[in-house]
ZAFI-530985 format. One line per 3 residues: for each residue x, y, z of N, C-alpha, C. Coordinates in steps of 0.05 Angstrom, whole numbers, plus 5000, padded with zeros to 4 digits. Each point is the difference from the previous one (the first is absolute). Last residue first. Example, Ala and Ser with C-alpha at 12.3 -4.5 7.8 and 13.67 -1.06 7.14 Angstrom:
<nodes>
5257,4955,5142,5016,5024,5001,4985,5022,5014  5006,4885,4999,4982,5024,5000,5018,5024,5000
</nodes>
This chain:
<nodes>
5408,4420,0348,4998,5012,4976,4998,4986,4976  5044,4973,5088,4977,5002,4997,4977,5014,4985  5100,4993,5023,4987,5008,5023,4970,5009,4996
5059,4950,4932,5010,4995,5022,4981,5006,5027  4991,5036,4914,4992,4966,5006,5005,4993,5015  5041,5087,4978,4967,4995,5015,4989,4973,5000
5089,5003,4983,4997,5012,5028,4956,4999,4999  5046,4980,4910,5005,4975,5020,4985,5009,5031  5004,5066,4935,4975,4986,4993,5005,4966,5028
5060,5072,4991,4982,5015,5010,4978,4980,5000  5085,4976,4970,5002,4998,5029,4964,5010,5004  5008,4991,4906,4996,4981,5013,5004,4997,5030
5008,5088,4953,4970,4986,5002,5011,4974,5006  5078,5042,4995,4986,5007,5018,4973,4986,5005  5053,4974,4928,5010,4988,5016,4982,5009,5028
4991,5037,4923,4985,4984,4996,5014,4981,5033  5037,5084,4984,4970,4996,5005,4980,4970,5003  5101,5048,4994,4990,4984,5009,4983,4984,5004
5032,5089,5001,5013,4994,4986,4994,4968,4982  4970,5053,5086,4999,5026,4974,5004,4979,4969  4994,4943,5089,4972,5031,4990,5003,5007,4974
5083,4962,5040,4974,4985,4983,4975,5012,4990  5057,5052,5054,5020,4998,4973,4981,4971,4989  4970,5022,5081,4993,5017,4991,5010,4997,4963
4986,4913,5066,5016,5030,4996,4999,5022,4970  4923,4948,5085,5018,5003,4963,5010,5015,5007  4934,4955,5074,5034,5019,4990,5011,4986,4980
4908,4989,5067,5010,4989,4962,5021,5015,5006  4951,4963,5089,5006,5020,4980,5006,4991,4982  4960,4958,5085,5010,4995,4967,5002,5016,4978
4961,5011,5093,5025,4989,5008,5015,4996,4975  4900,5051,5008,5017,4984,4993,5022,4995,4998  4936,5055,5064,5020,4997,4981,5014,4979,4997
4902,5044,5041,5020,4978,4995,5017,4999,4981  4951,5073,5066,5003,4989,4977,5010,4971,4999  4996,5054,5079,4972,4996,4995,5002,4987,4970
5084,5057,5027,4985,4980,5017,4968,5008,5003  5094,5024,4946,4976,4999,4992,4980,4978,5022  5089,5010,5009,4998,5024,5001,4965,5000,4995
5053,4915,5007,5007,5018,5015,4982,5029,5005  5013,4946,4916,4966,4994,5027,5012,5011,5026  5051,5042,4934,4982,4998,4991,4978,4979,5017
5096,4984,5006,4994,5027,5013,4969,5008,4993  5029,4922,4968,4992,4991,5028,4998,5030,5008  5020,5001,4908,4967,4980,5008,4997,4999,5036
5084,5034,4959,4976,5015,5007,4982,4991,4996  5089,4959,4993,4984,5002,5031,4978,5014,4995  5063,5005,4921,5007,5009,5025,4980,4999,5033
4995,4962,4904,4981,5017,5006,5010,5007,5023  5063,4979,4931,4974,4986,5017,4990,5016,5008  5088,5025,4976,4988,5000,5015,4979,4982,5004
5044,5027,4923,5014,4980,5008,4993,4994,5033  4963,5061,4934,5021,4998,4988,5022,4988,5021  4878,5015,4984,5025,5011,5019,5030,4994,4982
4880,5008,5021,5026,4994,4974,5019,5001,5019  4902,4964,5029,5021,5026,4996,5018,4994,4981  4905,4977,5063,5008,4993,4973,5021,5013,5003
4918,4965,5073,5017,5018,4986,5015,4990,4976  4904,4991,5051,5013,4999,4986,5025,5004,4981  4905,5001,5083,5026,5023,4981,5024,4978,4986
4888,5000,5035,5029,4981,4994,5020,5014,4988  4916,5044,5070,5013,4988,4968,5013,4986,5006  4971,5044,5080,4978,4982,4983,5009,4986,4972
5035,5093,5031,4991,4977,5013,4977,4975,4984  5063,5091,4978,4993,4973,4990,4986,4977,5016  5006,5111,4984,4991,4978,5026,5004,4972,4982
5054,5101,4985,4981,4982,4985,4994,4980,5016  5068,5068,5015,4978,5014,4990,4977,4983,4986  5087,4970,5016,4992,5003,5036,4975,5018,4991
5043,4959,4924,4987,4973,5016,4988,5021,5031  5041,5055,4928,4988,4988,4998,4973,4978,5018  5091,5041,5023,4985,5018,4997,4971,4990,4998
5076,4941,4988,4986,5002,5028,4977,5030,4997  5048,4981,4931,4975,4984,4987,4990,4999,5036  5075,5055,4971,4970,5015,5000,4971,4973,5002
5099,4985,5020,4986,5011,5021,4972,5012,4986  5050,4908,4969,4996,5039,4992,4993,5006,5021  5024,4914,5029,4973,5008,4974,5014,5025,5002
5084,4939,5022,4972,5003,5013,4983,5011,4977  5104,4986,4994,4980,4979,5019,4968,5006,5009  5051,5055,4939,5026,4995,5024,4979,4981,5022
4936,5005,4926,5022,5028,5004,5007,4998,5024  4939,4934,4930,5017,5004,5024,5012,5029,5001  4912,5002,4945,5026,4993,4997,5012,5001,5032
4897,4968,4977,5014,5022,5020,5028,4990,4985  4886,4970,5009,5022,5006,4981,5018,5020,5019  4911,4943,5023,5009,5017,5006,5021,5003,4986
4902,4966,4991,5028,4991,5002,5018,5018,5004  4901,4970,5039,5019,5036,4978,5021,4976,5005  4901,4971,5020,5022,4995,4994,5014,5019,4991
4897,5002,5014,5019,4987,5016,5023,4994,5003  4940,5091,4973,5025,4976,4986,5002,4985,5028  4929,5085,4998,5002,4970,4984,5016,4983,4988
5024,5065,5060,4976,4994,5015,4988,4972,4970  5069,5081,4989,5008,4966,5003,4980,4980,5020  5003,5097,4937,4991,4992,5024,5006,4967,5007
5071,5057,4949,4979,4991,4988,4987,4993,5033  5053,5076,4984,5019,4977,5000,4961,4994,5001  5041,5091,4991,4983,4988,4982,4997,4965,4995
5086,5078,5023,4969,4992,5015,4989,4976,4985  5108,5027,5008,4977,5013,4983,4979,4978,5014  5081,5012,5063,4989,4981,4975,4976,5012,4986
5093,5019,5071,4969,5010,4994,4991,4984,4975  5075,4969,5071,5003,5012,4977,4963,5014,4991  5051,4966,5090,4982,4984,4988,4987,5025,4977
5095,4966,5061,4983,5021,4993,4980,4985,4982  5079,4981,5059,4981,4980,5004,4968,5022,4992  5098,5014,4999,4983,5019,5013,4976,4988,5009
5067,4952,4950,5013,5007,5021,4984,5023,5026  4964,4965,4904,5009,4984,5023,4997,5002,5024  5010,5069,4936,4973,4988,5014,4996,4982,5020
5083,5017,4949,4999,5019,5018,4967,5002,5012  5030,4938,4932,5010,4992,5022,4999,5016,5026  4965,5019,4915,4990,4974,5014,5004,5001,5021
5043,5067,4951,4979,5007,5008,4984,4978,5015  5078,4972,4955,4998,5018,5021,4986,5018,5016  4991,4951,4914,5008,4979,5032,5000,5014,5021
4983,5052,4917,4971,4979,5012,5021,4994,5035  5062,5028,4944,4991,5022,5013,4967,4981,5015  5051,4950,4941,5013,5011,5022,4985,5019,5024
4964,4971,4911,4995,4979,5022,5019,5012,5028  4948,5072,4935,5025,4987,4993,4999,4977,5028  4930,5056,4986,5006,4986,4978,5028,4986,4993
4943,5032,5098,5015,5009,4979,4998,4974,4979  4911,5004,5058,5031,4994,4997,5022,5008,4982  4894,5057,5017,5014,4971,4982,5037,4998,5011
4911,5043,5051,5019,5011,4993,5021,4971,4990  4911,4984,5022,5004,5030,4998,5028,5005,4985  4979,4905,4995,5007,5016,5023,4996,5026,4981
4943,4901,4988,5027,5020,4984,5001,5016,5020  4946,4900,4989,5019,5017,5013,5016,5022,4985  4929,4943,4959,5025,4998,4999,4998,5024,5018
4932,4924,4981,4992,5026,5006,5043,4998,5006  4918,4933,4949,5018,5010,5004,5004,5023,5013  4933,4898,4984,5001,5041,5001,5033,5003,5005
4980,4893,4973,4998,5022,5020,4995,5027,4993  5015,4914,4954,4973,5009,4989,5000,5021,5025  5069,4930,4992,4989,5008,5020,4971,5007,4988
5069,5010,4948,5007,4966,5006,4969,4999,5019  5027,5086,4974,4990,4985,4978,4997,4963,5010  5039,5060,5067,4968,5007,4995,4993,4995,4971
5089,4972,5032,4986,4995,5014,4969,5004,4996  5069,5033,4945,4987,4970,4992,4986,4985,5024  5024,5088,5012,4988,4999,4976,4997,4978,4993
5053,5021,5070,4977,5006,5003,4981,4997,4983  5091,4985,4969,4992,4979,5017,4965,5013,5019  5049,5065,4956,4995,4974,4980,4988,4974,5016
5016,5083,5053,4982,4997,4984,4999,4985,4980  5075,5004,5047,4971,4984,5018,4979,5003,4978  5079,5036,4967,4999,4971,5008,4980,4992,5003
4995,5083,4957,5007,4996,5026,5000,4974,4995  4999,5062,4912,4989,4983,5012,5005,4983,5024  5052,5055,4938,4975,5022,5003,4984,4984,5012
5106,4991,5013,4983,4990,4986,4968,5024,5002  5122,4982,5012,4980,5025,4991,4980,4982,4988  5062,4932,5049,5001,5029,4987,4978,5013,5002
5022,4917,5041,4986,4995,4970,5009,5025,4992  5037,4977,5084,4997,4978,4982,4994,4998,4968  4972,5078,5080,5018,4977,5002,4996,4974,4984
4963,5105,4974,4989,4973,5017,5025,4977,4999  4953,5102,4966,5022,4987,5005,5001,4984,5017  4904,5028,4959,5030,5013,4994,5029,4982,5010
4887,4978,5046,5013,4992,4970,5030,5025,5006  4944,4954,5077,5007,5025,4994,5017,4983,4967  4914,4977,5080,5014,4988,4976,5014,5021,4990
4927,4961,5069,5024,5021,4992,5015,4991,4985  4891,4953,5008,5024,4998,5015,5019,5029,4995  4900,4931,5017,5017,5027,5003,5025,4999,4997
4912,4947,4968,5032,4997,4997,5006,5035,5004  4915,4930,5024,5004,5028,4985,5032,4995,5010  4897,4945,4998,5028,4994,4997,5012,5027,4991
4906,4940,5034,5008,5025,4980,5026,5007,5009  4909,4929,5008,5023,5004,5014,5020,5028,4978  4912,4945,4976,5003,5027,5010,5021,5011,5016
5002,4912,4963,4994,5018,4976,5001,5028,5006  5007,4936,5055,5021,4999,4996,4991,5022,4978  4925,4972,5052,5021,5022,5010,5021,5006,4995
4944,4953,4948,4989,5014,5002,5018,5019,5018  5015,4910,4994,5009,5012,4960,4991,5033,5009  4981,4934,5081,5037,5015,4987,4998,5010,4971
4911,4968,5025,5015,5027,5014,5020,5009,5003  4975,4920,4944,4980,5035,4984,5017,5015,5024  5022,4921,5023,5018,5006,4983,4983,5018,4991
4950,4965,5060,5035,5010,5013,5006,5004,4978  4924,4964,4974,4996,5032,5016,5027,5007,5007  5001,4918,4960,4993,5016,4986,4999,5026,5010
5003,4917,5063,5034,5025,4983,4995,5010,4981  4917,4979,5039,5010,5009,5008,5029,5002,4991  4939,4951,4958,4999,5023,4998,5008,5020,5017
5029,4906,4995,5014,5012,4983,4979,5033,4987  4981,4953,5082,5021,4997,5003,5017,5021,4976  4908,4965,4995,5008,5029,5029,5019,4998,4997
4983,4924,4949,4989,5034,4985,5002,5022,5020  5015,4912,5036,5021,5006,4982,4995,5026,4985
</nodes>
């Protein structure tokens, strides 16, 4: 009986030990100024909700930004979106993206736009090896869901595992909403193991 119960002692020291050292990073895009739903804000959807992810979490943070910033007015943005899209362009992204060799887990953040990620966050993901991780996605949006991009995402990222269980907030909760947001945010990671 004493082998028995000093052995699930050792099992549980080695999960406390690799869970402990396990390490968690929240990538995401996020554009603050003019924005469907909420107006003129100085704080991106996603990034609210990225934020209670890596306080909830205890994760690192690293925020996607493009060389060349999205117009400030939402019209003009869309249209610039949409014309990436259509080119299937992959926007230039300031440098300096974190060595991801010690995170098992990134969560991934992203506003819908006309159904899909930003094109700069593809920028992003094709200049970075996720293999081996748990990717994790997340998004805002304004009546979309996560428009399918959890399945375009293991699709694309092969060698990773992507979680099938995205989060999508709408964005107009994000901004407006909050306490309401932390509970989807806090419900979802209980959910997928957090």
């Amino acid at each position: 009986m004493k082998i028995k119960s000093l052995i699930a002692l050792a099992l549980v020291g080695i999960l406390s030990v690799s869970m402990a050292s396990a390490k968690s990073l929240v990538v995401y895009y996020s554009r603050a100024d003019e924005n469907y739903s909420v107006g003129t804000i100085t704080e991106g959807n996603t990034a609210v909700i990225a934020k209670m992810i890596a306080k909830a979490t205890g994760a690192d943070t690293y925020e996607i930004k493009t060389v060349k910033p999205y117009p400030k007015n939402y019209k003009e943005c869309t249209d610039v979106a949409k014309k990436e899209q259509r080119d299937n362009a992959r926007p230039a992204i300031q440098g300096g993206s974190p060595d991801l060799s010690s995170y098992d887990t990134i969560f991934l953040g992203y506003p819908i736009w006309w159904g899909d990620l930003p094109m700069c966050v593809y920028t992003w993901l094709e200049t970075n090896d996720l293999s081996g991780k748990r990717v994790i996605p997340f998004c805002t949006h304004e009546g979309s869901g996560t428009a399918g991009t959890s399945s375009s995402l293991k699709a694309k990222l092969k060698g990773a595992t992507v979680e099938q269980n995205a989060l999508a907030v709408r964005g107009s909760v994000a901004q407006n909403k909050r306490s309401e947001a932390q509970k989807n945010v806090d419900a979802w990671l209980k959910k997928i193991g957090f």
